[in-house]
N, C-alpha and C positions, 0 to 999 in steps of 0.2 A: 468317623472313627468310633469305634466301640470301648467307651471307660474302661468297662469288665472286662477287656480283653488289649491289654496292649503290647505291641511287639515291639522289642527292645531288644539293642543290639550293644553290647560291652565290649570296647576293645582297650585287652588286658593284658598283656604277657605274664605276667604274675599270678601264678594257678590259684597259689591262696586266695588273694586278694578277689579274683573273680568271686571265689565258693561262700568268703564273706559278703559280698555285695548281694551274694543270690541269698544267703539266709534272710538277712537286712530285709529283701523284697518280699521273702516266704511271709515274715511278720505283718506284712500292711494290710489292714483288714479292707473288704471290699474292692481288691482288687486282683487282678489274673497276668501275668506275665507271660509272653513267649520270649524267653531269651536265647540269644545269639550270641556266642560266644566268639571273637577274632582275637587268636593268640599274640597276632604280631601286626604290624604295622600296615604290612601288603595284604595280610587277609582283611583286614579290616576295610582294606577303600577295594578292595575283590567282594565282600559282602553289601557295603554300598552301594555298588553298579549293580545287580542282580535283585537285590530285594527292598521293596519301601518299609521304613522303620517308620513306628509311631515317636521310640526317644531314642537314644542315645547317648552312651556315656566312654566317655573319652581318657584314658588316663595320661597323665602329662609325659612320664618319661618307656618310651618305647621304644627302647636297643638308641641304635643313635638317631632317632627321630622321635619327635614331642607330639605331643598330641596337639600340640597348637597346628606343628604340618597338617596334620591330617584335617582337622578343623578349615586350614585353606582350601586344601584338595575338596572339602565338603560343598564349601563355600562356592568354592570356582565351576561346580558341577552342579550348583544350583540345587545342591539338596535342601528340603525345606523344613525339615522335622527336626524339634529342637534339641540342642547338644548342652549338654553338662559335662565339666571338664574334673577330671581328681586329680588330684596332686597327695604325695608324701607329704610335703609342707606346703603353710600359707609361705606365698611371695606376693605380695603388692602387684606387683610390675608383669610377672604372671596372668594374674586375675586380670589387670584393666586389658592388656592385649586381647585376651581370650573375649572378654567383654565386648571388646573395640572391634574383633573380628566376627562377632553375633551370636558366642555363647551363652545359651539362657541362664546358666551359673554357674559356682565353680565354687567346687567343694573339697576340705581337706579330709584324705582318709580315715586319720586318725579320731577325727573327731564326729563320725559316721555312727547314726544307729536309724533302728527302723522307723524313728519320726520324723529325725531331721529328712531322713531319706524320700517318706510321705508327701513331706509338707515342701520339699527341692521338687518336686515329681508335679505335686497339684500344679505349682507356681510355674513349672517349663509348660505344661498341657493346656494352663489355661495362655498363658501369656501366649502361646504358641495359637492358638486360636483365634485368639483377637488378632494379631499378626496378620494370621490367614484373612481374616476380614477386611483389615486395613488395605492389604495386598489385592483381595477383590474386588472393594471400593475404589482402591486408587489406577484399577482396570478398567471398572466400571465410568473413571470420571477422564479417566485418559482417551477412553474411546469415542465415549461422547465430544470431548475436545477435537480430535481430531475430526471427528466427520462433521464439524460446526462447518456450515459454511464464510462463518467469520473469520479473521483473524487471530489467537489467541499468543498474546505475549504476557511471559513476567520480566519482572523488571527489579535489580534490587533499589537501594534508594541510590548510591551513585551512578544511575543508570546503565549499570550491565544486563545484556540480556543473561538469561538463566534458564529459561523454558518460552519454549514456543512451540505449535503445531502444525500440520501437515499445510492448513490453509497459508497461514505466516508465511511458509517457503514458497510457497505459487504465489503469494501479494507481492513480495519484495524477489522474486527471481534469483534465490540464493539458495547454496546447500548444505547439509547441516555442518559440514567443516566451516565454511565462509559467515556462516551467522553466528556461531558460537563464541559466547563474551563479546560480542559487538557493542558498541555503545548506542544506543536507543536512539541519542540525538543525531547518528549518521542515517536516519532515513528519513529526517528533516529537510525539503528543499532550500526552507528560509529557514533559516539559526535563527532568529525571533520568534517565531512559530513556536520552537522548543523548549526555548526559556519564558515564554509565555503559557503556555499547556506547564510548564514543570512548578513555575510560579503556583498559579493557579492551584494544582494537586497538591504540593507543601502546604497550603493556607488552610485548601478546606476538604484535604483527604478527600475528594471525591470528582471528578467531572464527568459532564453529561454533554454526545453530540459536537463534539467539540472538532470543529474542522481543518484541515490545513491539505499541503500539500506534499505524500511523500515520493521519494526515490526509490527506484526500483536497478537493480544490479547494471543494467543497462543505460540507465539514466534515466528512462523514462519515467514521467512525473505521474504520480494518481492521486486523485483529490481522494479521501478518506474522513470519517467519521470517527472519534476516538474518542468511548467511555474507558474510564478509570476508577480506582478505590485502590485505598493504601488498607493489605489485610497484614495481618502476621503470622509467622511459621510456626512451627511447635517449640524452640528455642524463644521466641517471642522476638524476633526481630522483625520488622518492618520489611515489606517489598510491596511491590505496585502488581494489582491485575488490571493489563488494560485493552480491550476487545475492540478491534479496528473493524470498521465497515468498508466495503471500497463503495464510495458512490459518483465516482467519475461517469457512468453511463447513467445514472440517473440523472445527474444534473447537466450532464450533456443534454439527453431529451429534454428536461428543463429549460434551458438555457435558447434550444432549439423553440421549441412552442412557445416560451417566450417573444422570440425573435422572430418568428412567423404573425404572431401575434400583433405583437408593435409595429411591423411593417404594413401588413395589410389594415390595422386602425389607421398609423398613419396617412396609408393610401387616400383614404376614405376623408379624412380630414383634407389632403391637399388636393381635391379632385373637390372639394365642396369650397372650400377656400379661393380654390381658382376660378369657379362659378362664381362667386359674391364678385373677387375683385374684376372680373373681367367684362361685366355689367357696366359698373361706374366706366369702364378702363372707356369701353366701346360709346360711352357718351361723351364723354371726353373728346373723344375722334370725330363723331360727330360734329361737336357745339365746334372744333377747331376749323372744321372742313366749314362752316358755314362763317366763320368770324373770319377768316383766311382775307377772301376777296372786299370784306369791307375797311380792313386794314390798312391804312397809307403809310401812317408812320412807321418807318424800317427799325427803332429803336423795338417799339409794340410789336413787332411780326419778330424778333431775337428772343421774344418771350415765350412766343408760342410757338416757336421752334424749339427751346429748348423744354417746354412742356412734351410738344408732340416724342422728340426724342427719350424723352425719361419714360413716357406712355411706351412707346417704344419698348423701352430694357424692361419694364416691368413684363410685361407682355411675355418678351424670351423668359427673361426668369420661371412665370407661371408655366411653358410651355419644358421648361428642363427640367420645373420640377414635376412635372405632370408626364413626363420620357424615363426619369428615372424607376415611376413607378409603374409604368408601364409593363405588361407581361411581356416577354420578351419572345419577338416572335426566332425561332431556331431553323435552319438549314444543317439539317445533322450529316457529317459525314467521317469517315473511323480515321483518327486521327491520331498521331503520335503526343503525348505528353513532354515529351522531353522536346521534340521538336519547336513544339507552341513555348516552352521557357526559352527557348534558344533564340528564337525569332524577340521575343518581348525585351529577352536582354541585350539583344542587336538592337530594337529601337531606344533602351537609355543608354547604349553605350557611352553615349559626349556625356547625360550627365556623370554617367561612373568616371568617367577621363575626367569632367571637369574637376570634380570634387578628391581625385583620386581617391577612391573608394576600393579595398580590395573585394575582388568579386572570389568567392569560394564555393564550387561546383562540385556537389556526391551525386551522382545517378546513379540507380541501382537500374533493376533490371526494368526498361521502358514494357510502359500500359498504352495500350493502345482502345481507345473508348470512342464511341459515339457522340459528338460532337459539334457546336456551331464553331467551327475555328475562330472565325472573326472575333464573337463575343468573347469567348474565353481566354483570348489571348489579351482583349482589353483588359479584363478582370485582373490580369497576373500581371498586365505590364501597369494599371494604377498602385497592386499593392507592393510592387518592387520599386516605382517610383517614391511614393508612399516613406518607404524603407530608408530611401538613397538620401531622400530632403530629411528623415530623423536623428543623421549622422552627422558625425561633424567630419568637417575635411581632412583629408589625411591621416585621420585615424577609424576611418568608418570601414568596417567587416561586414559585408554583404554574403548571406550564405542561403545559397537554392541544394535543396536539398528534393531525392523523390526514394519512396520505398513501395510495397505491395506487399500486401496476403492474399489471403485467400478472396476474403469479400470487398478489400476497400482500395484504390490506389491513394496514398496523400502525398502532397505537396506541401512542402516546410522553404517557408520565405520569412530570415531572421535575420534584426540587424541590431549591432549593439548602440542603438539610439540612445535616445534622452528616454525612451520609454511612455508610459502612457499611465497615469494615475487608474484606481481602482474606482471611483465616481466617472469620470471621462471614458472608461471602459464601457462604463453601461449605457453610453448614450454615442458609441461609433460608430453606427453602420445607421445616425439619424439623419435625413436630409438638411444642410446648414449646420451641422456639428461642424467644426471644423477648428483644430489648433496651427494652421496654418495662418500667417498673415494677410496672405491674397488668393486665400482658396475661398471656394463657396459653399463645401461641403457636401458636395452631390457626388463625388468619385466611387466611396466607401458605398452608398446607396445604393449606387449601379451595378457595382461589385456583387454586393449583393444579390440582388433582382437576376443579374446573370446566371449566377449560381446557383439559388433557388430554381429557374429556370432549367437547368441541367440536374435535379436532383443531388446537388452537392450542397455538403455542409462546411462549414469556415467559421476554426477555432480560433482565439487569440488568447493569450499569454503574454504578460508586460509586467515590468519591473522599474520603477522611475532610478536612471543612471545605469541601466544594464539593459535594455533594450525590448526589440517587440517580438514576439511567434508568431505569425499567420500561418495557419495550418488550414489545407485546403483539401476533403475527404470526398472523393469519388467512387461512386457505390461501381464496383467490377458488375455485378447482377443486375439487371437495369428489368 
């Protein structure tokens, strides 16, 4: 805009009153007016629509509508250039609406000369300016928010949401009706989780990395990353920014190279392990086969029978755990998914009868993939067995779940067990883990090995008193 030249539009029904405000203007030194003249109410929002004003001035009373209407109609049409309002008299109650509705000031007639009129003018053009700036900055920092590929929430301190961006709605699967004023703490999986992050940020206004797991509209759960700082607004009140990561694919891969990791170290250990003991094992068998025939006493040959037998179980043992980690040889053939659950849940049927277990069955639409049937059906019928012995009787909910996209089919085997601690999680799928009483720990192993074996991955999810996920991810693109 050009200082020396501003275009200015008066809407005045009052002839005088206009040809006083133009002398007022004639007087302001260093400055050029183009004025527009709107004698009435309707000319006035008819000169609005048609031409951009640098100011405007508003007088309050206009036949039976105020200049506060027209002032809305400005408002609501998104005009941007700043309005000064006259009045006959000071009203209070006047002045703050006209304020309240975004007038840069509001001026009484009577009390009008060509300074005050000056010094109203510099104060609407400059405020008006900065305005503008604030306006382009808060475009400038809006757009960048949105095309973050993070998440970007506020929060006030009772934890309403307030603002969020484009990403926020693609994390949590919601739209902008359904997220608005939501409470922060509803995309909390674990309610401790919340009050532990909210702790935390009350104490020491800031956290960093701070992990959990939230909910997404669908249920679906996403592990995320949550920086926060408590800033203040221009009232000075207190709200949270806090920038969510989603890093559920990262520490999937994680968790994956981890577990490929541990297995094939482990391998390596129990393939050298069963070398040492199987040395001593094999002399043992020896010195017995030679001590045998010189034996008379039948008490002394009870001994070494029950040596020979222990040599024995030792023996299988090294040999189960040296199967489980064995590569697994596949016989691939294009097999039904849902068929292979239906078959594994045919062989626990007695234990689901024994334990009365409800069984709860979702198939979606069957995947049909390449295949060792044999193995894979073992896989799915250890971790439903798995499942059935974490329940208690008669109150155990057994749920086989299958879905697909585009690239994965998975299998969801949950039961609301005793659950499985956060320490015991990271050590399940180790050969001899085991929270069973008369298990060996080889099952979860095999599982394993199987499925690595077929390029699938196997999530779990556990809650001690709410039970276990097996989530079983079969790549469709092979």
């Amino acid at each position: 805009m050009n200082i020396d030249s501003i275009k200015l539009l008066i809407v005045d029904d009052d002839e005088d009153d206009f040809y006083l405000t133009s002398d007022y203007l004639k007087d302001i030194p260093n400055k050029k007016f183009e004025i527009t003249w709107a004698s009435s109410f309707n000319e006035g929002i008819a000169q609005l629509a048609k031409t951009k004003f640098d100011l405007c001035f508003f007088d309050f009373l206009l036949g039976i509508k105020t200049g506060i209407d027209l002032l809305k109609i400005a408002v609501e049409k998104g005009i941007n250039c700043p309005i000064v309002l006259f009045t006959g008299k000071g009203d209070q109650k006047v002045d703050i609406e006209a304020m309240r509705l975004g007038a840069m000031d509001y001026l009484v007639k009577s009390d009008l000369d060509a300074e005050k009129l000056d010094r109203c003018i510099r104060y609407a053009l400059e405020r008006a300016e900065t305005m503008r700036r604030l306006r382009e900055s808060e475009k400038r920092l809006q757009h960048i928010f949105e095309q973050m590929k993070e998440a970007i929430v506020l929060k006030s301190t009772d934890g309403l949401i307030f603002y969020h961006n484009k990403t926020a709605l693609d994390l949590f699967n919601f739209d902008e009706k359904a997220i608005a004023d939501r409470h922060f703490s509803d995309f909390f999986a674990i309610p401790d989780n919340y009050y532990r992050f909210k702790e935390i940020l009350e104490n020491q206004e800031s956290i960093d990395n701070y992990e959990a797991s939230l909910v997404r509209k669908n249920g679906e759960r996403v592990l995320c990353s949550l920086n926060s700082s408590k800033q203040k607004d221009s009232d000075g009140n207190d709200y949270y920014l806090i920038v969510i990561n989603d890093i559920t694919a990262r520490k999937k891969m994680e968790r994956d190279r981890l577990l490929a990791e541990k297995s094939a170290s482990t391998a390596r250990l129990a393939r050298t392990l069963a070398h040492e003991v199987r040395n001593p094992l094999t002399n043992i068998h020896l010195s017995l086969d030679q001590l045998d025939p010189e034996l008379e006493d039948e008490e002394l040959k009870l001994f070494t029978n029950i040596i020979r037998r222990n040599s024995h179980r030792i023996n299988t043992l090294i040999t189960e755990l040296l199967d489980s980690f064995k590569p697994q040889e596949t016989i691939l053939t294009e097999v039904s998914i849902v068929d292979l659950l239906e078959k594994a849940l045919n062989e626990a049927s007695d234990r689901l009868s024994l334990k009365k277990i409800t069984l709860q069955k979702y198939f979606s639409e069957d995947c049909h993939l390449l295949l060792d049937q044999s193995k894979i059906k073992i896989a799915f019928l250890n971790l439903i067995i798995n499942a059935i012995e974490a329940m208690e009787a008669e109150k155990g909910i057994l749920n086989i779940s299958t879905h697909t996209d585009t690239n994965f089919c998975y299998v969801k085997i949950q039961d609301n067990g005793i659950g499985i601690s956060a320490d015991n999680l990271n050590k399940l799928f180790e050969p001899y883990f085991t929270l069973k009483t008369n298990g060996l720990g080889l099952g979860l192993a095999a599982t394993l090995t199987i499925l690595q074996s077929h390029n699938a991955r196997v999530e779990v999810e556990s809650e001690l008193g709410k039970g276990t996920i097996f989530m079983i991810i079969f790549s469709l693109k092979n």
